[in-house]
N, C-alpha and C positions, 0 to 999 in steps of 0.2 A: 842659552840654548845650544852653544858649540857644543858640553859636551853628548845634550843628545841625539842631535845632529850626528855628529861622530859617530856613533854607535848603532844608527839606521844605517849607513853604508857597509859597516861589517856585519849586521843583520840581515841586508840584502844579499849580498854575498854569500852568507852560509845559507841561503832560503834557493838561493840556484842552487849551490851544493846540493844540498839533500831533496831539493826534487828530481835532480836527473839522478840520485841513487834510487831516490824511491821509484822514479820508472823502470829503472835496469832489473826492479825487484817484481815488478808486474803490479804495485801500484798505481801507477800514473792510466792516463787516455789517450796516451799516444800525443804525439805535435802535426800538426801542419808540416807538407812538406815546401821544403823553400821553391824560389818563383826558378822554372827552368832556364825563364832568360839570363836569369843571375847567373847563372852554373855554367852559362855555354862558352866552352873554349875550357875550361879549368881542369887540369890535370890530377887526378884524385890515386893516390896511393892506393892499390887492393893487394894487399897481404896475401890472400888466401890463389890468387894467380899465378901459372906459371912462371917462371922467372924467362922474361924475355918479351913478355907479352904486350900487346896494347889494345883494347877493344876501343873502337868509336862507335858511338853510338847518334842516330840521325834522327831528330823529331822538327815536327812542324807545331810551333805556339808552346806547347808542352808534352810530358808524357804521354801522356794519353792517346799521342797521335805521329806515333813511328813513323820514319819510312823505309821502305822495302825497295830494293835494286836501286839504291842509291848509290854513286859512283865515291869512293873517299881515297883519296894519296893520303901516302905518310910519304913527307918530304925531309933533307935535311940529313944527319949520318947515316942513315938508314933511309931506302927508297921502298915502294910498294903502292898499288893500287888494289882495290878489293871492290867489292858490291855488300850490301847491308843485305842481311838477311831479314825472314819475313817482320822480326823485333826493332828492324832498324837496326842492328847490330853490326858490325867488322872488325873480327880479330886478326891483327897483326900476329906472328909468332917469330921462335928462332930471330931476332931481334940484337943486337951488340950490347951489351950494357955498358953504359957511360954513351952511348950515341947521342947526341941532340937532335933530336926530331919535331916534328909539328903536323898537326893531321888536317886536311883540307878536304872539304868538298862544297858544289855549287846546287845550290835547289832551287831550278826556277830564274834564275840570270843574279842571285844570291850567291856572293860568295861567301865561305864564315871557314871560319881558321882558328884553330885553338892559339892558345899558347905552347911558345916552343919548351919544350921539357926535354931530361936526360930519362934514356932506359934505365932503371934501375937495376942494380945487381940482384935482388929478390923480390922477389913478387911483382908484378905487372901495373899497367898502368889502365885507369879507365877514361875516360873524355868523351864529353858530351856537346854536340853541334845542334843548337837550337835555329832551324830556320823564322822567316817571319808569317805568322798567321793574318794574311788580311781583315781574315773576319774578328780574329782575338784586338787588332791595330784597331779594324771599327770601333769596334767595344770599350776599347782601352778610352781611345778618341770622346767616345760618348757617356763615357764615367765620368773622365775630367772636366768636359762640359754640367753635367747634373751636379757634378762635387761642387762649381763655383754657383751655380742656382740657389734660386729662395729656398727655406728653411721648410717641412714641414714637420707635419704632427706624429710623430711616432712612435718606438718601442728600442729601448738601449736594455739591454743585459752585461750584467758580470760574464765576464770570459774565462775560459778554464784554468789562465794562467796566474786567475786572482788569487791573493791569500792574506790571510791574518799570521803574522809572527809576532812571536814575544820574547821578551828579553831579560833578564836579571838585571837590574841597574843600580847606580848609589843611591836614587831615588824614591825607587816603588819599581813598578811592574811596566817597563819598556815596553809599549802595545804600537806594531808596525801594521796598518790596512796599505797593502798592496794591490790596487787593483786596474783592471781593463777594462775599459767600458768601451763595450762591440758595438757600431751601428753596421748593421747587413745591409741597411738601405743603401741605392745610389746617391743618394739625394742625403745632404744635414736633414739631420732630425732633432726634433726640439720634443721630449718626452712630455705626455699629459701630467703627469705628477711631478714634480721637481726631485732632483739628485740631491739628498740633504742627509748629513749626516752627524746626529746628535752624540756626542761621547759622552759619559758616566760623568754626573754633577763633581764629583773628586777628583776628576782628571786636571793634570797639571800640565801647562808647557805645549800646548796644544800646537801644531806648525805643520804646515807644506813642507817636504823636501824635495831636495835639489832632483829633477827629472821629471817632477810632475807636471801636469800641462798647464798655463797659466787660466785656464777656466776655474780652475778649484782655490777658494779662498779659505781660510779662517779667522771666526770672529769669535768670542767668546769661548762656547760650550761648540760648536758648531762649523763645521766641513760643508760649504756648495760650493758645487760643481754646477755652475751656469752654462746653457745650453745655447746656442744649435750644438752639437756634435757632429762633425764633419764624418764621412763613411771610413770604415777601419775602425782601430782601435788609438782609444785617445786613454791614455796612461795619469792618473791619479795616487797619489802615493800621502799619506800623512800620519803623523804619530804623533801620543802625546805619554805622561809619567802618569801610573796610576799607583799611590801611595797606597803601602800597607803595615798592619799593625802587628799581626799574628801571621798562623802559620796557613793562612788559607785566603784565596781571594779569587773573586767572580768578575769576569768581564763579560758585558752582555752590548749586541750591538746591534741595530735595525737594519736590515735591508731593504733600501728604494727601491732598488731592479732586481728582477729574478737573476739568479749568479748559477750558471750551467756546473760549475763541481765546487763544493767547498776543501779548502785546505788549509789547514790549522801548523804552525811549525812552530816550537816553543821548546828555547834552551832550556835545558835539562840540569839543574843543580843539586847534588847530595841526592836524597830521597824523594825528589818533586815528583807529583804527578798528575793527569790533564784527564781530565772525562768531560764529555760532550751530549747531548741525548741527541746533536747532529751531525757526530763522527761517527761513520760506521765500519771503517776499520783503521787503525793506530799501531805504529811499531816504534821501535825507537832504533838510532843510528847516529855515526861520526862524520863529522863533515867538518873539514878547517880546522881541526884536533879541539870540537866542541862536540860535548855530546847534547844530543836534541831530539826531542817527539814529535812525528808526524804523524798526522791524524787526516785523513779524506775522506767524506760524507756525498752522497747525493744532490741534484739541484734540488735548491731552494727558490720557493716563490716570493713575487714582491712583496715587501710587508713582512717577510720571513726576520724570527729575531737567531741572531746568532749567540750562544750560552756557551762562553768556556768557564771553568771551574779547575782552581789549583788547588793543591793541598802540598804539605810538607813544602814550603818556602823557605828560604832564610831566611831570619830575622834575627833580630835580637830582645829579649825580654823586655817588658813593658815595666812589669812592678819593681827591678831596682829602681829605675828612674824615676816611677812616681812617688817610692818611699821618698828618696830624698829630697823631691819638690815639697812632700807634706811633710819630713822634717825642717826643711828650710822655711817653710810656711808657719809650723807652731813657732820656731826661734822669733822669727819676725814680730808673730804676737806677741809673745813673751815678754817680746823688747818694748814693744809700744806701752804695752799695759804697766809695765816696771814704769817706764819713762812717765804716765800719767800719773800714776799714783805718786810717784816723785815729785812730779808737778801740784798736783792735787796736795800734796801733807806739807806742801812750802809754803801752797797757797792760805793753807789753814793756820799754820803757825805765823804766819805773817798781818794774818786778821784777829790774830789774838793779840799779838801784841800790841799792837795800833791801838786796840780795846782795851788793853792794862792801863799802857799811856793816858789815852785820853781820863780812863776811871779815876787817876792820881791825879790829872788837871783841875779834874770836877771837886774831888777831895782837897785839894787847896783854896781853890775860889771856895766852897763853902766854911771850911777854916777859917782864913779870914774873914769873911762875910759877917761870923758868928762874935772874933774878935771886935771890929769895928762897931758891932751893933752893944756889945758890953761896956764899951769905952763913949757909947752915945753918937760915933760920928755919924751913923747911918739913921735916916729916918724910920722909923718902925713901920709904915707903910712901901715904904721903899724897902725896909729888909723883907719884909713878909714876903711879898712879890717875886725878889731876886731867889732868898731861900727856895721857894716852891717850885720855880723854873729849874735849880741846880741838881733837889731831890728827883724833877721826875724825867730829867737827865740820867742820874744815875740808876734809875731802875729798867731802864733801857741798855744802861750798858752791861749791866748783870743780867739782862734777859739775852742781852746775845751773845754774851759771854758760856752761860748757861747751854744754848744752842750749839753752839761751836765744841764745847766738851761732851756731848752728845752725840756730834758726829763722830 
């Protein structure tokens, strides 16, 4: 399994690659934007800024909720006080570049403070100060309560960042399911139908890789993913080798959960190529200096099958190699049938002679028999007897004698 193992990590790899090409291409649906708390204090490069520049920007929980006539220092080589405009916003300008500075302001008896950064020589800087939302802390508070609560009955979906990749391999047809499975609930949820997923009677090599969550097992033919599903997304990943013959081959696979976008990525070799009746646009592109086809479809519903179909694969010819199994095949008979018949004409000439011999034995004893009975020593009742036994001795051995030169 190492080396296909192997080969799902630079699979994965080129499957980030060419999604964030295909977004920058206005394929994609856009991302989630990260948590603001994450962001707050962090000094973000903006190119497109005056050189000198530094904007802070002030919200309360997140985006969405600016603040206005907020007081912020830039402390540090450079000094300054400003007020946030109605966006929350404060630009710093006319600036030192190379200054060490840090931006400061208090919301609320809050204090928050970026990190200290240099003015750049080009382009400005921007930074963002995320105060604390009481009401977002509640929430927060009362997510992670429901999140460790009993389990109930509910509804997981495929998330947009799920997908199928494939791969060329020494094997067959490298088949990567990438997927996210979303609960919106506060609350784990345990789905009515079970997460179950059957691969192609042919599939080889079947396996969990490394990052998936340890709910999902594989037994045979067969991928569950055992429930509750805690809220967020809980990441599932497995692949197996689908062997092929010729120059064409179909992967088809069931969908448990509705899956909000399909995404198809599948390395691109010679003349290969990928139709879907559930892609409904496809283009092809370089990522990691491979080239590959991507293809994005519509949601699909639960119970949705998913049909990819290749053509032009590599391969290599079928019929030299079967000739020379069915010439190896006839030689083989060849040999047996020689070898019996060998057997067979040794066996035959060996039962003849046996048959000569004995026919000369019988030929003597009656010889004599016929002597002694001339010379008186034998009683004529007793020659008659012996004689008749001898004769019909010998007509047995000239019947199978007979027999045998027949054959």
């Amino acid at each position: 399994m190492t080396p296909l193992v192997t080969r799902a990590f630079a699979a994965v790899a080129a499957v980030v690659c060419a999604t964030a090409i295909a977004g920058a291409q206005g394929m994609g649906q856009g991302v989630d934007m990260p948590n603001a708390r994450e962001m707050s204090g962090m000094p973000l490069p903006a190119p497109d800024m005056t050189p000198g520049s530094v904007t802070v920007r002030v919200v309360r929980g997140s985006l969405a909720d600016p603040l206005p006539k907020q007081q912020v220092d830039l402390t540090g080589g450079a000094s300054g006080t400003l007020t946030t405009n109605d966006t929350g916003r404060a630009e710093f300008t006319g600036l030192t570049p190379g200054a060490r500075v840090k931006a400061v302001a208090v919301v609320d008896g809050e204090r928050l403070e970026s990190q200290e950064f240099a003015v750049p020589p080009t382009g400005g800087i921007r930074v963002m100060l995320v105060a604390t939302d009481p009401e977002m802390a509640k929430r927060e508070e009362e997510d992670r309560r429901l999140a460790e609560g009993p389990a109930r009955t509910g509804i997981v979906v495929f998330g947009s960042e799920s997908r199928f990749v494939f791969e060329i391999g020494d094997e067959g047809l490298s088949v990567f399911s990438i997927l996210e499975i979303q609960n919106t609930a506060r609350t784990p949820v345990n789905p009515a139908v079970p997460i179950v997923f059957d691969v192609p009677d042919r599939a080889e090599h079947l396996s969990i890789l490394n990052g998936s969550s340890p709910l999902a097992a594989a037994a045979g033919k067969r991928v569950t993913v055992n429930g509750p599903f805690p809220p967020g997304t809980t990441s599932v990943q497995f692949a197996y080798t689908l062997p092929y013959s010729g120059d064409s081959v179909t992967v088809t696979q069931r969908l448990p959960a509705a899956m909000a976008q399909l995404t198809v990525i599948a390395q691109k070799v010679g003349e290969m190529s990928m139709a879907s009746p559930q892609l409904s646009a496809q283009r092809d592109m370089h990522a990691e200096g491979q080239h590959y086809m991507v293809g994005q479809g519509p949601p699909l519903a639960a119970g949705s099958e998913v049909t990819v179909a290749f053509t032009g694969l590599p391969h290599t010819p079928l019929w030299p190699r079967n000739l020379a199994v069915g010439l190896a095949c006839l030689i083989l008979v060849a040999g047996a049938l020689a070898a019996l018949r060998g057997r067979t004409s040794h066996g035959a000439e060996s039962e003849r002679s046996r048959l000569a011999r004995e026919r000369e034995r019988l030929f003597a004893q009656l010889t004599t028999l016929e002597a002694s009975y001339r010379e008186g020593a034998v009683d004529p009742e007793r020659y008659l007897e012996r004689r008749r036994q001898l004769i019909v001795a010998l007509e047995r051995i000239y019947a199978a004698l007979d027999e045998e030169v027949a054959a």
